[in-house]
PyMOL commands that place a pseudoatom at each C-alpha (Angstrom):
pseudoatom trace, name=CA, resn=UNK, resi=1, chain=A, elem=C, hetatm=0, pos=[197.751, -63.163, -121.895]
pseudoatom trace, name=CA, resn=UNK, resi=2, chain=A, elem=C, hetatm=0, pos=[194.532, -63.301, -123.503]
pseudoatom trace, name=CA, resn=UNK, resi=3, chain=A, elem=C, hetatm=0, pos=[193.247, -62.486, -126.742]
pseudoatom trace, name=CA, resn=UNK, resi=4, chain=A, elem=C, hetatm=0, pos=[190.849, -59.801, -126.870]
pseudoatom trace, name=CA, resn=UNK, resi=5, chain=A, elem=C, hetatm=0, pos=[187.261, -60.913, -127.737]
pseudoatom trace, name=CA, resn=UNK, resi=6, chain=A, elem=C, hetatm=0, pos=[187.453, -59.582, -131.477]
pseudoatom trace, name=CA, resn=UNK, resi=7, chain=A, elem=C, hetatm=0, pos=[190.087, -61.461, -132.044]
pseudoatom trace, name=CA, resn=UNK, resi=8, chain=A, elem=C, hetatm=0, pos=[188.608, -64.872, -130.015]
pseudoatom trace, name=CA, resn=UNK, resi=9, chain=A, elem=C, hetatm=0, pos=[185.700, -64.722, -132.468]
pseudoatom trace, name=CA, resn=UNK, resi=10, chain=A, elem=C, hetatm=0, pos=[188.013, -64.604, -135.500]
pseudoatom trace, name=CA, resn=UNK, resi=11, chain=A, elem=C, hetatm=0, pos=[190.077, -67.733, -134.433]
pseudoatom trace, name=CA, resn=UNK, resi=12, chain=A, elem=C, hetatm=0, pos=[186.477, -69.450, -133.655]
pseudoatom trace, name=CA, resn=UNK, resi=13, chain=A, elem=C, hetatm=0, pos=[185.351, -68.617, -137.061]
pseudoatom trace, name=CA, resn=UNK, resi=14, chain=A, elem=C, hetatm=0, pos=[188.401, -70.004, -139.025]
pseudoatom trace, name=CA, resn=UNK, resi=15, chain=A, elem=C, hetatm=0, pos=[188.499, -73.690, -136.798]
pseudoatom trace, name=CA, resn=UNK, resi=16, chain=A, elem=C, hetatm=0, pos=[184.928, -73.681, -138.568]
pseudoatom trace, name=CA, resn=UNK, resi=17, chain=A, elem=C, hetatm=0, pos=[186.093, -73.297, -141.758]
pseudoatom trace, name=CA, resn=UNK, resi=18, chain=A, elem=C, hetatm=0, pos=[185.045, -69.271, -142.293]
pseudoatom trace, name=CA, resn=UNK, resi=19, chain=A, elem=C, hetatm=0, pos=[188.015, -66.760, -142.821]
pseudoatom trace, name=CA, resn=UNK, resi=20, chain=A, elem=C, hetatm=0, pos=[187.294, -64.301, -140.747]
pseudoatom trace, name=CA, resn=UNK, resi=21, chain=A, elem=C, hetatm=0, pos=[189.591, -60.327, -139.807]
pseudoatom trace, name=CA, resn=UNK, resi=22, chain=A, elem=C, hetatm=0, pos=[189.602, -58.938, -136.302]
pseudoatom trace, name=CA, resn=UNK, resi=23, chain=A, elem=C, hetatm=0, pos=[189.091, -55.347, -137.617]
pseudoatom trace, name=CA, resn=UNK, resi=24, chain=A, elem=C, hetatm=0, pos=[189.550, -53.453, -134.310]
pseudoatom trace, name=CA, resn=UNK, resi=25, chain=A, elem=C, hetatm=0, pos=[186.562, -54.281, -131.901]
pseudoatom trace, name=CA, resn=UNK, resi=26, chain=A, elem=C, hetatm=0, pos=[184.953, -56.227, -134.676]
pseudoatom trace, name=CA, resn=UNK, resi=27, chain=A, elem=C, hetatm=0, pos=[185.230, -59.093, -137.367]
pseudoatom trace, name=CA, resn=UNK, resi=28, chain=A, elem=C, hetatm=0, pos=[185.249, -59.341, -141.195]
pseudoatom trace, name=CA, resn=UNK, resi=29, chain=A, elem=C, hetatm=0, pos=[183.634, -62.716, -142.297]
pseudoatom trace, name=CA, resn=UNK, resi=30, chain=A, elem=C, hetatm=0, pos=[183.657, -64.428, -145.016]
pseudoatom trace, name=CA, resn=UNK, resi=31, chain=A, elem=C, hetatm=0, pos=[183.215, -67.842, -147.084]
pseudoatom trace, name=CA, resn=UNK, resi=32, chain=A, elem=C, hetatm=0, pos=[186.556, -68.258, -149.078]
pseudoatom trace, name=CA, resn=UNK, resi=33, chain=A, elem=C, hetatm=0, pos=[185.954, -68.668, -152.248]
pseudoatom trace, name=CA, resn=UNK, resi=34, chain=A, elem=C, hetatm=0, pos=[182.450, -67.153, -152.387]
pseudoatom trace, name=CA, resn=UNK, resi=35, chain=A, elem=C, hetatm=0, pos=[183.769, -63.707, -153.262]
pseudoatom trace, name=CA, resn=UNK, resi=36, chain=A, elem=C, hetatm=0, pos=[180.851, -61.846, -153.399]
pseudoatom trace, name=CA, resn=UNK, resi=37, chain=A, elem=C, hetatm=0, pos=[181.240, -60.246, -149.903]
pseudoatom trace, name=CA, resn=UNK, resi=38, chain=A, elem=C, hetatm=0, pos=[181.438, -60.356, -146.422]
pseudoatom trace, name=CA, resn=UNK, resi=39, chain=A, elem=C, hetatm=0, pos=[179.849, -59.399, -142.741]
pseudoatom trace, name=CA, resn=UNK, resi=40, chain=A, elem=C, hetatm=0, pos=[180.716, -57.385, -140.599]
pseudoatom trace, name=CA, resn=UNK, resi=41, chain=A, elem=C, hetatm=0, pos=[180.202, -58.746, -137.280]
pseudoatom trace, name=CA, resn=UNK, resi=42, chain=A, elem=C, hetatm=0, pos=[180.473, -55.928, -134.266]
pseudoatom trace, name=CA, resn=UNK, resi=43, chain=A, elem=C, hetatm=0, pos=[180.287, -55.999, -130.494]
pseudoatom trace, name=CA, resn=UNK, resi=44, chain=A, elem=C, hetatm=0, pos=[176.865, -54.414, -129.081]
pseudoatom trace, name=CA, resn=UNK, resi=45, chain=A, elem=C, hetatm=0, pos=[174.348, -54.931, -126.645]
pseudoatom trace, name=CA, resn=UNK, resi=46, chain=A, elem=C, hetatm=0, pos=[170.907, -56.208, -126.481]
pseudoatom trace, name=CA, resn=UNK, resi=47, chain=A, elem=C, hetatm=0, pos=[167.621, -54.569, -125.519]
pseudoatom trace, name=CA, resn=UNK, resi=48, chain=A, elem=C, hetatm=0, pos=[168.396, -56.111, -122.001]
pseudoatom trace, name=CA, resn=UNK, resi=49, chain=A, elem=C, hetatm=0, pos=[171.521, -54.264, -121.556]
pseudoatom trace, name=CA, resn=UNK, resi=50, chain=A, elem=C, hetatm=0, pos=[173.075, -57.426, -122.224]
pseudoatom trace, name=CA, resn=UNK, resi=51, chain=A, elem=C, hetatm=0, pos=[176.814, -57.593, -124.509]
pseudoatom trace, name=CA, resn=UNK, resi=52, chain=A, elem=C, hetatm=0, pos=[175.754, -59.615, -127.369]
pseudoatom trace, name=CA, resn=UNK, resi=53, chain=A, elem=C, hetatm=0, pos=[177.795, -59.951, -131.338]
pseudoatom trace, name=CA, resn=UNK, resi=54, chain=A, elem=C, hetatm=0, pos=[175.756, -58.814, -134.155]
pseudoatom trace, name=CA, resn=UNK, resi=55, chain=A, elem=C, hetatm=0, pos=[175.921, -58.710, -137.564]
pseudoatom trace, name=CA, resn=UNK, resi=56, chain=A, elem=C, hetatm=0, pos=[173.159, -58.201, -140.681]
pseudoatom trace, name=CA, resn=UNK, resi=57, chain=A, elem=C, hetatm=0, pos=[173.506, -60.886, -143.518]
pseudoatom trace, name=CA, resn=UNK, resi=58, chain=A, elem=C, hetatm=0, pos=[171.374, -60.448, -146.849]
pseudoatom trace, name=CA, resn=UNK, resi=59, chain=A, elem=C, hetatm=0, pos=[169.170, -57.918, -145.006]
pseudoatom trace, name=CA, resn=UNK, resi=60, chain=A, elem=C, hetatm=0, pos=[168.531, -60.014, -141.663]
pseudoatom trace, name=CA, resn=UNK, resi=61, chain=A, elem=C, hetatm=0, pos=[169.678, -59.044, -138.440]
pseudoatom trace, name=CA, resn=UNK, resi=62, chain=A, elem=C, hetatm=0, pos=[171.491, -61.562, -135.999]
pseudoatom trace, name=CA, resn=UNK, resi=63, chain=A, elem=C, hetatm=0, pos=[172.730, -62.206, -132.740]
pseudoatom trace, name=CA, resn=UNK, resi=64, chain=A, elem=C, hetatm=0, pos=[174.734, -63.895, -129.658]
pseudoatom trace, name=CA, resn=UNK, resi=65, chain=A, elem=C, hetatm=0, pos=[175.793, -63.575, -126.717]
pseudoatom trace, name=CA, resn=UNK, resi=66, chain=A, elem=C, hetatm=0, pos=[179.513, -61.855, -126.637]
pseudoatom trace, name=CA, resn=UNK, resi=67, chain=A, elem=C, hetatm=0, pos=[180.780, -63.870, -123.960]
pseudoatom trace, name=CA, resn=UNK, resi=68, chain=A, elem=C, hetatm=0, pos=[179.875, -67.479, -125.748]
pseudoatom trace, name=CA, resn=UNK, resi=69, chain=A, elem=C, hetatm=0, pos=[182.770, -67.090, -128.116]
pseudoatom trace, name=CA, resn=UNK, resi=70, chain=A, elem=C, hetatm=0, pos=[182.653, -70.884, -129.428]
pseudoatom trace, name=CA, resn=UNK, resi=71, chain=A, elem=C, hetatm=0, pos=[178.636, -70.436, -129.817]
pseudoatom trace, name=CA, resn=UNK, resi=72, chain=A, elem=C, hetatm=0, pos=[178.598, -67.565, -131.637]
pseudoatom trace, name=CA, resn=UNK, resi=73, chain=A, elem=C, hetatm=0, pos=[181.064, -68.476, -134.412]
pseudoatom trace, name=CA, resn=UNK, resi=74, chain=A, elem=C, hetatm=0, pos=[178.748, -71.571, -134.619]
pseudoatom trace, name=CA, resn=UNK, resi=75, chain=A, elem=C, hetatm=0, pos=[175.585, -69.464, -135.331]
pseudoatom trace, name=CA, resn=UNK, resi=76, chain=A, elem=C, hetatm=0, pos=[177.439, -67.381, -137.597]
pseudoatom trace, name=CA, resn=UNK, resi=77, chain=A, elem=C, hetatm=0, pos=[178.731, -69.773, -139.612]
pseudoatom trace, name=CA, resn=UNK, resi=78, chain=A, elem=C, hetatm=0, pos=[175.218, -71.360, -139.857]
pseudoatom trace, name=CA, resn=UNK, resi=79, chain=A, elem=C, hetatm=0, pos=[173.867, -68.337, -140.961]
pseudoatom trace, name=CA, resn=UNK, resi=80, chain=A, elem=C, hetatm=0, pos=[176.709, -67.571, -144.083]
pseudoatom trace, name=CA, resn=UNK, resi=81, chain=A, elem=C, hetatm=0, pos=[176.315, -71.116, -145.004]
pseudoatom trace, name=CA, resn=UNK, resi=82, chain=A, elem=C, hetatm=0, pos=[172.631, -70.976, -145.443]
pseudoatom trace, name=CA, resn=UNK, resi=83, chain=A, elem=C, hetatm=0, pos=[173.116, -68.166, -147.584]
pseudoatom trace, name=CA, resn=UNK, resi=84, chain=A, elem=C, hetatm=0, pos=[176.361, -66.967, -148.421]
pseudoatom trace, name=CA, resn=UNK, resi=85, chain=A, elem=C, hetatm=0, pos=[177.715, -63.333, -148.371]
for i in range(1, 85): cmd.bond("trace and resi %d" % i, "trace and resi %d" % (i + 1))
show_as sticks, trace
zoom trace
């Protein structure tokens, strides 16, 4: 059986060191021991029609493609640790 996407993403987050919530369709992410927030990071689509993740961080919109799991919790975890939540 296979996990549902929301929770794929969460799993990818936290092998990269981010703790990270599957919170129905989307995911809670954070930097542990930051605690000044987190992102909320929800399934969408693209101007293309195209099923993408996105989230906002510190006023900046972001995205990936939803079915590049792995790749997505890498650019998400770039973006907190440039600037933290």
């Amino acid at each position: 059986m296979t996990a549902d996407p929301a929770t794929e993403l969460a799993a990818a987050l936290a092998m990269l060191g981010i703790t990270a919530v599957p919170a129905y369709q989307s995911v809670r992410a954070w930097i542990g021991g930051v605690g000044s927030g987190d992102v909320l990071i929800s399934p969408g689509w693209n101007d293309s029609g195209e099923p993408v993740w996105s989230w906002r961080h510190r006023g900046k919109a972001a995205s990936h493609p939803r079915g590049d799991i792995d790749g997505a919790a890498r650019v998400i975890t770039r973006s907190l640790g440039m600037d933290p939540p």
